[in-house]
GUDODREN-922893 format. One line per 5 residues: their letters; for each residue y, z, x of N, C-alpha, C. Coordinates in steps of 0.2 Angstrom, whole numbers, plus 5000, padded with zeros to 4 digits. Each point is the difference from the previous one (the first is absolute). Layout:
BEGIN
a	Y:Z:X:Y:Z:X:Y:Z:X ~ ...
REM end
This chain:
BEGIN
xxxxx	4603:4042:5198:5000:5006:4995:4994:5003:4999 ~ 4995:4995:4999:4993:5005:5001:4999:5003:5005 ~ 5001:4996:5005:4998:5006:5006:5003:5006:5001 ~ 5005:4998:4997:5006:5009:5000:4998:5003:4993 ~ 4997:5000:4997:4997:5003:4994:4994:5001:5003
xxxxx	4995:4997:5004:4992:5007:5004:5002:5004:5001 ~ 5005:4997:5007:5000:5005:5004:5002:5005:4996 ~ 5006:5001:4994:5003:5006:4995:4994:5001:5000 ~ 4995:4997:4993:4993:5005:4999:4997:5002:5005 ~ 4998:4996:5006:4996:5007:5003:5002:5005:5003
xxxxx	5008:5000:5001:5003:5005:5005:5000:5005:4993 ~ 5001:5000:4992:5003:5003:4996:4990:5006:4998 ~ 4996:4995:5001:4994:5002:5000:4996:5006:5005 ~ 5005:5000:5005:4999:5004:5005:4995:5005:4998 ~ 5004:5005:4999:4995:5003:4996:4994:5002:4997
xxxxx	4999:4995:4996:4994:5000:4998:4993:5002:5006 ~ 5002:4996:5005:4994:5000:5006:5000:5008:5002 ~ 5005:5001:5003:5004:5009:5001:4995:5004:4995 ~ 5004:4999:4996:4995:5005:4995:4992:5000:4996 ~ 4997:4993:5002:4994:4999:5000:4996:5004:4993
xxxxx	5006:4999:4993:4996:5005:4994:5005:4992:4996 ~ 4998:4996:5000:5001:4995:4996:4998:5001:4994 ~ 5004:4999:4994:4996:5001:4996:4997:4994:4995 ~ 4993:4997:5002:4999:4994:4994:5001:5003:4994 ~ 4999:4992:4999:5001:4998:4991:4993:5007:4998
xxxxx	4994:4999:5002:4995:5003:4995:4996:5006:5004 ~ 5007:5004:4999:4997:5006:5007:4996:5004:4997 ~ 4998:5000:4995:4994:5002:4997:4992:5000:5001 ~ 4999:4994:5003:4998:4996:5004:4998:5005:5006 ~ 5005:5002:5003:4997:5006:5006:5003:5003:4998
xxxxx	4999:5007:4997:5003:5005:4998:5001:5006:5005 ~ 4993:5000:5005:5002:5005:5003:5003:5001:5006 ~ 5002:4992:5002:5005:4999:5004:5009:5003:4999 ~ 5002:4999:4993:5005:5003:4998:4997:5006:4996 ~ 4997:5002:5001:4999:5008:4996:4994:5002:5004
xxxxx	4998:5004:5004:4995:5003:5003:4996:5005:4995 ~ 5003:5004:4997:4997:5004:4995:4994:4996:4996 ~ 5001:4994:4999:4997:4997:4996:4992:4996:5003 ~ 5002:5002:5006:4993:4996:5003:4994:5005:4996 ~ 4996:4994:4998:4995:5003:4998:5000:5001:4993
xxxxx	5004:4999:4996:5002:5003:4993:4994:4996:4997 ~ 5000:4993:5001:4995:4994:4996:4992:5003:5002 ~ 4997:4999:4996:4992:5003:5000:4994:4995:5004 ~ 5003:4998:5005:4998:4993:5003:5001:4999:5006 ~ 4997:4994:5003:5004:4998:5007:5003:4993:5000
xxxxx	5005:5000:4998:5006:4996:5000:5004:4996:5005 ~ 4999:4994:5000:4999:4997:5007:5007:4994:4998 ~ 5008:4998:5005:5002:4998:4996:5004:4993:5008 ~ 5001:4995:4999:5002:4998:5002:5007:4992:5000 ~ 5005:4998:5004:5005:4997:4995:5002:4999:5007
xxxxx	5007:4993:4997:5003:4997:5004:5007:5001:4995 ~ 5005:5000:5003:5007:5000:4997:5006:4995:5005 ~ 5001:4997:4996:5005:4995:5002:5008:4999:4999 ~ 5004:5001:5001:5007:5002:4999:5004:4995:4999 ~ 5005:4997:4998:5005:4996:5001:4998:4992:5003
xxxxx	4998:4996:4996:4995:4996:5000:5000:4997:5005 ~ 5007:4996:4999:5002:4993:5004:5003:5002:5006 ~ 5001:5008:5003:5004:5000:5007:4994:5002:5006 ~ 5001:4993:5002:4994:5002:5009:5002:5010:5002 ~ 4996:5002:5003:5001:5007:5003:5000:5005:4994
xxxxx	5000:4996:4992:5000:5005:4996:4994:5006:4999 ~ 5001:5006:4998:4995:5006:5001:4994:4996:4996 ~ 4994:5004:5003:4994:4997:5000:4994:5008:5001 ~ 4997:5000:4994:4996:5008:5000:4994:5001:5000 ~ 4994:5002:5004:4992:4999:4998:4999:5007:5001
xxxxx	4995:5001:4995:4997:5007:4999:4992:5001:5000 ~ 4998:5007:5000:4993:4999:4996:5000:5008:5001 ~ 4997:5002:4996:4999:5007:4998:4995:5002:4993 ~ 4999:5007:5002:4994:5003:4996:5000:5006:4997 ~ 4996:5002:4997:5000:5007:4997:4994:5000:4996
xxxxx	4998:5007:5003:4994:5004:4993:4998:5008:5002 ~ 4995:5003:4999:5002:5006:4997:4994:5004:5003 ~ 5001:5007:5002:4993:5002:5001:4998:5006:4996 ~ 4995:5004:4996:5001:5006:4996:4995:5004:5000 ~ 5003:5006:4999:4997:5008:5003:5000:5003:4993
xxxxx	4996:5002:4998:4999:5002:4991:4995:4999:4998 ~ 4998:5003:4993:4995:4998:4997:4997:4993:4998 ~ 4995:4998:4999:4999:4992:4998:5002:4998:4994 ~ 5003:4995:4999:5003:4998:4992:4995:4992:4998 ~ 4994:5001:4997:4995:4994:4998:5007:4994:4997
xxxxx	5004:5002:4999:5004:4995:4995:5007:4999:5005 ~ 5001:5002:5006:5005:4999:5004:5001:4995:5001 ~ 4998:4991:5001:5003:4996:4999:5002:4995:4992 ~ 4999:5005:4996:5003:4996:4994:5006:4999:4999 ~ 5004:4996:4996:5008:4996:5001:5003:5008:4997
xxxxx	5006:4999:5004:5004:5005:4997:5002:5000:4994 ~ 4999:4997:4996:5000:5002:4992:4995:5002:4997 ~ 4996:5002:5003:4995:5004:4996:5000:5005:4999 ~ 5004:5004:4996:5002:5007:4997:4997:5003:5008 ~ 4997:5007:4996:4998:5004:5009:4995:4998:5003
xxxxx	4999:4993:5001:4993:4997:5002:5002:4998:5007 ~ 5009:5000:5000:5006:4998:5006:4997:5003:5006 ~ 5001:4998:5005:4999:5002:5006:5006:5003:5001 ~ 5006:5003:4997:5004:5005:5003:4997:5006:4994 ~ 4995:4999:4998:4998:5007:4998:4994:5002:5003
xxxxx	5000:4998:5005:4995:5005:5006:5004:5005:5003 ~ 4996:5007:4999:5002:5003:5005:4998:5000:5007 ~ 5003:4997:5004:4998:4997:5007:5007:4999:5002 ~ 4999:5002:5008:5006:4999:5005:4999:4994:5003 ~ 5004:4994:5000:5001:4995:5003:5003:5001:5006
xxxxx	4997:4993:5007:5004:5000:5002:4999:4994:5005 ~ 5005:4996:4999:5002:4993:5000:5003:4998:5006 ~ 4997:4994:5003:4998:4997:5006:5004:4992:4999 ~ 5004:4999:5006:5002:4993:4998:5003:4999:5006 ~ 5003:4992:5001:5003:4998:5007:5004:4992:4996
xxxxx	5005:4999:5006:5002:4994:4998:5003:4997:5005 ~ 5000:4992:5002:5000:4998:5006:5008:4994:4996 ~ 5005:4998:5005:5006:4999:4997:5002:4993:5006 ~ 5004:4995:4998:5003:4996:5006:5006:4998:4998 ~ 5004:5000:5000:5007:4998:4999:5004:4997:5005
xxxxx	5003:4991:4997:5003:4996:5005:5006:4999:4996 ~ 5006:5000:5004:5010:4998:4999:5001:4998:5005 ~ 5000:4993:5001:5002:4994:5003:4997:5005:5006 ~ 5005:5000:5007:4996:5004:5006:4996:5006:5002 ~ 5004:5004:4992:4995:5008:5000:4992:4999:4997
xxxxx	4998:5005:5004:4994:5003:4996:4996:5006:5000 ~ 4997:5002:4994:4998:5007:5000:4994:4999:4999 ~ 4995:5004:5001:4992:5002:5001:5000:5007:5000 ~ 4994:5001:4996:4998:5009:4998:4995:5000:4997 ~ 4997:5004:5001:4993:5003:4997:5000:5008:4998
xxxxx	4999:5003:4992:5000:5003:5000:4995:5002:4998 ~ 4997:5008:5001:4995:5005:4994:5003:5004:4996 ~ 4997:5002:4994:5003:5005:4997:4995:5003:4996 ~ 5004:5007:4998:4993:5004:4998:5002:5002:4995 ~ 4995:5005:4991:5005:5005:4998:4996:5002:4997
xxxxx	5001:5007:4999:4997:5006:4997:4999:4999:4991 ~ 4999:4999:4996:5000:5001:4992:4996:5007:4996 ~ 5004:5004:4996:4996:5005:4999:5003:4998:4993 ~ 4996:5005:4995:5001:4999:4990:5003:5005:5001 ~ 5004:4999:4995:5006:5003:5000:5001:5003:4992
xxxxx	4996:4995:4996:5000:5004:4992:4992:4994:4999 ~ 4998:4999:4993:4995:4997:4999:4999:4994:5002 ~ 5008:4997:5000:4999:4992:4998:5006:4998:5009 ~ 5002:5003:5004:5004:4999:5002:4999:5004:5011 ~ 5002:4995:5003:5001:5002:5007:5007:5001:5002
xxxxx	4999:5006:5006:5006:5000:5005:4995:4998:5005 ~ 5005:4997:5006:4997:4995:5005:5004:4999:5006 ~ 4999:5003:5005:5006:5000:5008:4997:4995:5004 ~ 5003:4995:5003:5000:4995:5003:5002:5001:5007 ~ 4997:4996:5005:5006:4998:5007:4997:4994:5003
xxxxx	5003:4996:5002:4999:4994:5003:5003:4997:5003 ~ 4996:5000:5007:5002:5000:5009:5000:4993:5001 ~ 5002:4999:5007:4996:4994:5004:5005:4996:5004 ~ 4998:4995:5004:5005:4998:5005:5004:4994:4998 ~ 5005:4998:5005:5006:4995:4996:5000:4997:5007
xxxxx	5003:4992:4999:5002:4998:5005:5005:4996:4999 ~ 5008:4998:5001:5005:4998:5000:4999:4994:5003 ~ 5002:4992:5001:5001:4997:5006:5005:4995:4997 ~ 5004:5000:5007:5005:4994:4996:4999:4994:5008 ~ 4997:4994:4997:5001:4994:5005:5008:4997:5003
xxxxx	5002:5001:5005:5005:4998:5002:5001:4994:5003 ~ 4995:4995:4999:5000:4993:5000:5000:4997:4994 ~ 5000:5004:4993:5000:4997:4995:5008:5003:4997 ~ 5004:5001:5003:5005:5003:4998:5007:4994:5004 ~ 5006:4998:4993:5003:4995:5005:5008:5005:5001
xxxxx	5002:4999:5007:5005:5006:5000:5003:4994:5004 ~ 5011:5001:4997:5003:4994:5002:5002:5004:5007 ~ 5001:5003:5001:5002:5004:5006:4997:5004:5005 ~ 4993:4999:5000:4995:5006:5005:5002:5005:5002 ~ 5003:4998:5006:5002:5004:5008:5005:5006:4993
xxxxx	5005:4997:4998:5005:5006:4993:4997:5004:4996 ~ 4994:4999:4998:4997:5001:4994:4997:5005:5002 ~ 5005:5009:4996:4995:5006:5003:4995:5001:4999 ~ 4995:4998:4993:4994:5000:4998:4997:4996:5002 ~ 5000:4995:5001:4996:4995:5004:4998:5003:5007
xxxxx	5004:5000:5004:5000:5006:5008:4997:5006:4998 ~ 4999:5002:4996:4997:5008:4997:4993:4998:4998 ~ 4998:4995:4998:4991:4998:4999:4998:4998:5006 ~ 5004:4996:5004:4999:4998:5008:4999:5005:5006 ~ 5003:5003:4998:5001:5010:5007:4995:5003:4996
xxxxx	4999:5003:4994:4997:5005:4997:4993:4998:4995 ~ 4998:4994:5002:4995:4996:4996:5000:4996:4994 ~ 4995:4998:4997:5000:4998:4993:4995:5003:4993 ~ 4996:5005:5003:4996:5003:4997:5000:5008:5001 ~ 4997:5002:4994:5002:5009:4997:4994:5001:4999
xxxxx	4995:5005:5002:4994:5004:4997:5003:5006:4996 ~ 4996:5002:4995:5002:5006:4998:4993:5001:4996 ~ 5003:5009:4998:4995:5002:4993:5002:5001:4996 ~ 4999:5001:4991:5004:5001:4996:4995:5004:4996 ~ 5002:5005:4997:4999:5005:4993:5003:5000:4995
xxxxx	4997:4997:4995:5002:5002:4993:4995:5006:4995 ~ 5005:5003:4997:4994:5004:4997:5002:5000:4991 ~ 4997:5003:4996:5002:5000:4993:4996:5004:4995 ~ 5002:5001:4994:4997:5005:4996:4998:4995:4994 ~ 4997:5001:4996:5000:4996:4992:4994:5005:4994
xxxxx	5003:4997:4994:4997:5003:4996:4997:4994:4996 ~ 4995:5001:4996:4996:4993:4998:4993:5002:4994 ~ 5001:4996:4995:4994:5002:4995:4998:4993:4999 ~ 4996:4998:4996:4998:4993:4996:5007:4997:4997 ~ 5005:5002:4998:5007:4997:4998:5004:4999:5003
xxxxx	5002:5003:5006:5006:5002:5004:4999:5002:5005 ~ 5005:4998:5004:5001:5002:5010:5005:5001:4998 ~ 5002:5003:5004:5004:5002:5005:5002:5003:5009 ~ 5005:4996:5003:4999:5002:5008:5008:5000:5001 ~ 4999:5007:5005:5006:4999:5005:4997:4999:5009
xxxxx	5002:4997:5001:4998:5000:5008:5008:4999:5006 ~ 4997:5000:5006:5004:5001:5004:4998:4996:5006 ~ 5005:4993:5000:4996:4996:5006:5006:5001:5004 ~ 4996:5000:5008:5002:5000:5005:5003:5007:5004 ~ 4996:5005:4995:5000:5006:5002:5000:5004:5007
xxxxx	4997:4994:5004:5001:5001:5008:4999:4993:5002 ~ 5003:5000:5005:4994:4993:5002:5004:5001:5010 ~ 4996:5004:5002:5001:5001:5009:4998:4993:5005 ~ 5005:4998:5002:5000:4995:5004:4995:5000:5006 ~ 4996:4994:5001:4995:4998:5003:5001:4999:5006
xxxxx	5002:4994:4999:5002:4995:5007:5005:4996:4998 ~ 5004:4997:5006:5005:4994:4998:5006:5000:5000 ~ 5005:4996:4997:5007:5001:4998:5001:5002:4992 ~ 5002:5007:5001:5001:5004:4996:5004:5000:4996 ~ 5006:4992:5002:5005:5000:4993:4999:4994:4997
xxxxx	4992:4997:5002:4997:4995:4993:5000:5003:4993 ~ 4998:5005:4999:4998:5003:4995:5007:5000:4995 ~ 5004:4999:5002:5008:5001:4996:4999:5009:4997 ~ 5000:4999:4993:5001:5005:4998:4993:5003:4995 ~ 4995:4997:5004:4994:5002:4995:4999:5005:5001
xxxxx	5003:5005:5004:4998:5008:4999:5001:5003:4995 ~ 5006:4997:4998:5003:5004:4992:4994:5000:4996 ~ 5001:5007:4997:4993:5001:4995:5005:4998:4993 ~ 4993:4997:4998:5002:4997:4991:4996:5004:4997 ~ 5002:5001:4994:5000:5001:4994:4995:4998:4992
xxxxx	4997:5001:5003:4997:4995:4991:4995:5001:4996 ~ 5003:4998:4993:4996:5005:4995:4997:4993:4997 ~ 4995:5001:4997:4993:4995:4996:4999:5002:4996 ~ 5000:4996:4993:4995:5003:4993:5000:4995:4996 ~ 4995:5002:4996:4997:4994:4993:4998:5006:4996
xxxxx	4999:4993:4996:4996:5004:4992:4994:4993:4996 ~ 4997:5003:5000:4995:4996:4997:5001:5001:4992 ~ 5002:4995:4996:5000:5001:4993:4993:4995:4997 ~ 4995:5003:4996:4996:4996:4998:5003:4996:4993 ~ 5000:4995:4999:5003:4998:4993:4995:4998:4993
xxxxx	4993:4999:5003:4995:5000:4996:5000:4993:5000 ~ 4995:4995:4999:4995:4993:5001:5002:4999:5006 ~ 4997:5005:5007:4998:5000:5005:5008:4995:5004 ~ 5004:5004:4997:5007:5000:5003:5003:5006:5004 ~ 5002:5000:5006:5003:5005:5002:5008:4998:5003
xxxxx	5004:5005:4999:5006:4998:5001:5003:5006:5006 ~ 5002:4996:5009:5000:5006:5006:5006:4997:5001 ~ 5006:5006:4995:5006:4998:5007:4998:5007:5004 ~ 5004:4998:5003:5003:5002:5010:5004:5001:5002 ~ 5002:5001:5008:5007:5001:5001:4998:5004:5008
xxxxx	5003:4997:5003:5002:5002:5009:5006:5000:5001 ~ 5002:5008:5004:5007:5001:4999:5000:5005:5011 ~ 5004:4998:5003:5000:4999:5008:5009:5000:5001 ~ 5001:5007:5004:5006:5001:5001:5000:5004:5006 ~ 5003:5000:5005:5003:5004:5006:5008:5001:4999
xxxxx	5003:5003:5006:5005:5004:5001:5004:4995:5001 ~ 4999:4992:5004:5004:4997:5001:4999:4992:4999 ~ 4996:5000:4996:4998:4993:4996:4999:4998:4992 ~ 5004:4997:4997:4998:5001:4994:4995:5001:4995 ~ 5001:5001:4994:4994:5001:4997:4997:4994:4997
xxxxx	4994:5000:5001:4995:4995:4997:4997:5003:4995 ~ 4999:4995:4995:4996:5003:4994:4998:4992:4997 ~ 4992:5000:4999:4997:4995:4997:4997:5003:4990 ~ 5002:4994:4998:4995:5005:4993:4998:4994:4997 ~ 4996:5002:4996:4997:4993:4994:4995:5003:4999
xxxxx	4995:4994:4997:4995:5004:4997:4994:4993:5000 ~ 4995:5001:4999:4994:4995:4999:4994:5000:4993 ~ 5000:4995:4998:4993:4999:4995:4996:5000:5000 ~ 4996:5004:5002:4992:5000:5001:4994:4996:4995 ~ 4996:4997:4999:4995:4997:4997:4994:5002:4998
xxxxx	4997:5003:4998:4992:4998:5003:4998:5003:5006 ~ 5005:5004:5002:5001:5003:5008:4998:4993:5004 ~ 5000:4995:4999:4998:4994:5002:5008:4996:5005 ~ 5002:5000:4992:5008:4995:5003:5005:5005:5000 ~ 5006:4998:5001:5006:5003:5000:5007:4995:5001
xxxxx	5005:5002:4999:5006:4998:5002:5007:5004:4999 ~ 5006:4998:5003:5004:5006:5000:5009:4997:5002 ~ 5002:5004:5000:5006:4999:5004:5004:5006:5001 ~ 5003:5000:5006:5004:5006:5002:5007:4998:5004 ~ 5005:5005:5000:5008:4998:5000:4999:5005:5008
xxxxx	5005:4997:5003:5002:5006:5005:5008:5000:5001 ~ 5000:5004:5004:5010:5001:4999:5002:4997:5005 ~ 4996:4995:5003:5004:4996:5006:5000:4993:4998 ~ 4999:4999:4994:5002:4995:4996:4994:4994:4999 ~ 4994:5005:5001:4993:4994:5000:4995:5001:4993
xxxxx	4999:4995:4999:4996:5000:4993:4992:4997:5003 ~ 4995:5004:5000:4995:5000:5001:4993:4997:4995 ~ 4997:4994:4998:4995:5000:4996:4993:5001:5003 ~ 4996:5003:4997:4994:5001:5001:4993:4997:4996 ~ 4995:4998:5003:4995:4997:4998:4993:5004:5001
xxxxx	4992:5001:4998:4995:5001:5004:4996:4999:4995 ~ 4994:5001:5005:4994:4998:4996:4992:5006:5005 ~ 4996:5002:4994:4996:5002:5003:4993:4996:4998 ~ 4994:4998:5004:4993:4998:4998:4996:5004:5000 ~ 4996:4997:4998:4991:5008:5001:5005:5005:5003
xxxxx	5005:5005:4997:5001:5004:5002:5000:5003:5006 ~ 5001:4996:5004:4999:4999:5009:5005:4997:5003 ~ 5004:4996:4998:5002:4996:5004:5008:4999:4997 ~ 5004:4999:5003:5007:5000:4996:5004:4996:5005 ~ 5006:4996:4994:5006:4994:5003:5005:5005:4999
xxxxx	5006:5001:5002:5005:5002:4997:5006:4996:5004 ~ 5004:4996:4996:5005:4996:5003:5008:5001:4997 ~ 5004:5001:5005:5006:5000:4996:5006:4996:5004 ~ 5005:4998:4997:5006:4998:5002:5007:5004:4998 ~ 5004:5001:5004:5008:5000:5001:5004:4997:5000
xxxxx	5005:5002:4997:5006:4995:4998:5006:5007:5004 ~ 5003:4997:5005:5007:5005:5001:5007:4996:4999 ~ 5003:5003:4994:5006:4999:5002:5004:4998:5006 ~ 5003:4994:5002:5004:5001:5007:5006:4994:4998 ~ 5004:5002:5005:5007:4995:4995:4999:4995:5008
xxxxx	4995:4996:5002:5001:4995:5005:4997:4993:4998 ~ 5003:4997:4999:4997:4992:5001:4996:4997:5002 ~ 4995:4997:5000:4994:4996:5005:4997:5004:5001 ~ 4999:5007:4997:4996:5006:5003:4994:5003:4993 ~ 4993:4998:5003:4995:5002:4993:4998:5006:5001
xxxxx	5002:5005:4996:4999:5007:5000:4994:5002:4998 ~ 4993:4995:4997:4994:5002:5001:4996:5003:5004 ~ 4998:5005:4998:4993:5000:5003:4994:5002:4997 ~ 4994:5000:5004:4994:4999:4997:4995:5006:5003 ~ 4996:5003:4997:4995:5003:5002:4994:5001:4997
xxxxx	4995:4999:5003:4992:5001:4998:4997:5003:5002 ~ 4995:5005:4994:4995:5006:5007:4994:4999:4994 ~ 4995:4999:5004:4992:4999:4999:4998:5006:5000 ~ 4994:5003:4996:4996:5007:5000:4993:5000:4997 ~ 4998:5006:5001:4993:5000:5001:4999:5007:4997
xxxxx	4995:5003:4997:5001:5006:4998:4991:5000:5002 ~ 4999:5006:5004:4993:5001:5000:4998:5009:4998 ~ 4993:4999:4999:4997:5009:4998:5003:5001:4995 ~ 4999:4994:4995:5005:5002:4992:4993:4996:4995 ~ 4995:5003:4997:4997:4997:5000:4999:5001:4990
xxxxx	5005:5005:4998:5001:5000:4992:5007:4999:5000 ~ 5004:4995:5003:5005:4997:4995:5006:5003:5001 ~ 5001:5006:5006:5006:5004:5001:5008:4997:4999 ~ 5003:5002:4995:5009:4997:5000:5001:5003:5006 ~ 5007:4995:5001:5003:5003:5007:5008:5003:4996
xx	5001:5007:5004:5005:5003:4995:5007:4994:5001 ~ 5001:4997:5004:5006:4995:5000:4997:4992:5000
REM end
């Protein structure tokens, strides 16, 4: 029965690799992977990187390593007090009048059982003020993809029968591609806001062109928070990640986190596909940061542990007065 319960999950998981916009527990954490608009919004260069682990106990179960960055470049007057934390009444770095414009890349691996996915992306985005305290911000974020599925790691009762198997055999097992996402967002010292658009092209490179399934469908998806300060150096940030297409349902993440001392935090968030999310992190000398969380999914099967786990380390540099990060 195990064995006929992997093979369900990885074949049910397809997906995931096709579409290559997973969404982690703490996608916060890379923001400007799921929101282009955003690259650059932080007054710093932000450096992030993480392992995510899916479905504990199943061999071939999904397996995700990342690393990605982001920081800012700026055309404007000099602001002597431009890195002070964003609570500083107008001492804030979003009350420069200065046009931003924000530089970032992200490098991705992704393994289910014999697929796997590889990419490296850049991304750019414009930030202009918009009123005293506040930006508009247009993003895009390119780069290349590669598909592979191992047909020696794959077990088929039938070979010679089986049309997909004979279809990775004649037409390969690997896909090159490029991908663009692009997006807009609105953002002050309390609040984001993004909509972006991934997958807004992505013209085939090389290879067998019906690895990729259906990840040319462009998605959909909106991002935001609020930062509420509560007073004895409490801050309280729900959020919410909301991702829909024409032929996939809708995904919406929400919860919220409790900030510390801009030090510690913790959190929890609901998604509609029935997973309950906890969140942990910590930051030291204001440089360096843990952030850890686990999953719990709902699943009506037996012998099967629905956890997973993910951890992404970071490093913040060119921040030398103490900058908050708006998420």
């Amino acid at each position: 029965m195990k064995k006929i319960l992997i093979i369900l999950c990885l074949f049910l998981s397809g997906n995931a690799i096709g579409q290559n916009h997973n969404l982690i527990s703490q996608y916060f954490q890379v923001m400007p992977f799921y929101a282009p608009g955003l690259t650059g919004a932080n007054d710093f260069l932000d450096i992030r990187t993480g392992i995510r682990k899916q479905w504990t106990d199943i061999d071939g179960a999904p397996i995700s390593y990342f690393i990605g960055g982001a920081g800012i470049l700026k055309i404007g007057p000099h602001n002597p007090n431009k890195y002070n934390s964003v609570r500083v009444g107008n001492d804030s770095p979003y009350h420069e009048k200065t046009t931003k414009f924000g530089v970032g890349g992200y490098i991705f691996d992704e393994r289910i059982g014999a697929a796997r996915q590889t990419g490296a992306m850049v991304s750019t985005a414009v930030h202009v003020m918009i009123t005293n305290s506040a930006y508009l911000s247009l993003g895009v974020t390119t780069g290349y993809h590669n598909t592979r599925i191992n047909p020696t790691k794959l077990r088929v009762l039938n070979p010679d029968n089986d049309d997909l198997y004979q279809e990775l055999l004649n037409n390969g097992e690997s896909e090159s591609y490029f991908k663009l996402n692009t997006g807009i967002a609105v953002y002050s010292e309390s609040f984001y806001l993004s909509y972006a658009l991934l997958n807004a092209a992505d013209p085939h490179i090389s290879g067998n062109q019906n690895l990729s399934g259906n990840s040319s469908e462009i998605l959909h998806t909106i991002v935001g928070g609020y930062r509420i300060s509560t007073g004895q150096n409490l801050e309280v940030i729900p959020a919410s990640y909301i991702r829909f297409s024409q032929t996939t349902p809708l995904l919406f993440d929400v919860g919220a986190r409790f900030r510390y001392n801009q030090n510690l935090y913790m959190g929890m968030s609901y998604r509609n596909d029935q997973t309950l999310i906890a969140l942990f992190g910590m930051t030291l000398d204001n440089t360096y940061s843990l952030g850890y969380s686990f999953e719990h999914k709902q699943i009506d099967f037996s012998g099967f542990n629905p956890l997973s786990h993910e951890i992404v380390i970071g490093v913040k540099l060119f921040d030398s007065k103490n900058y908050t990060s708006l998420w």
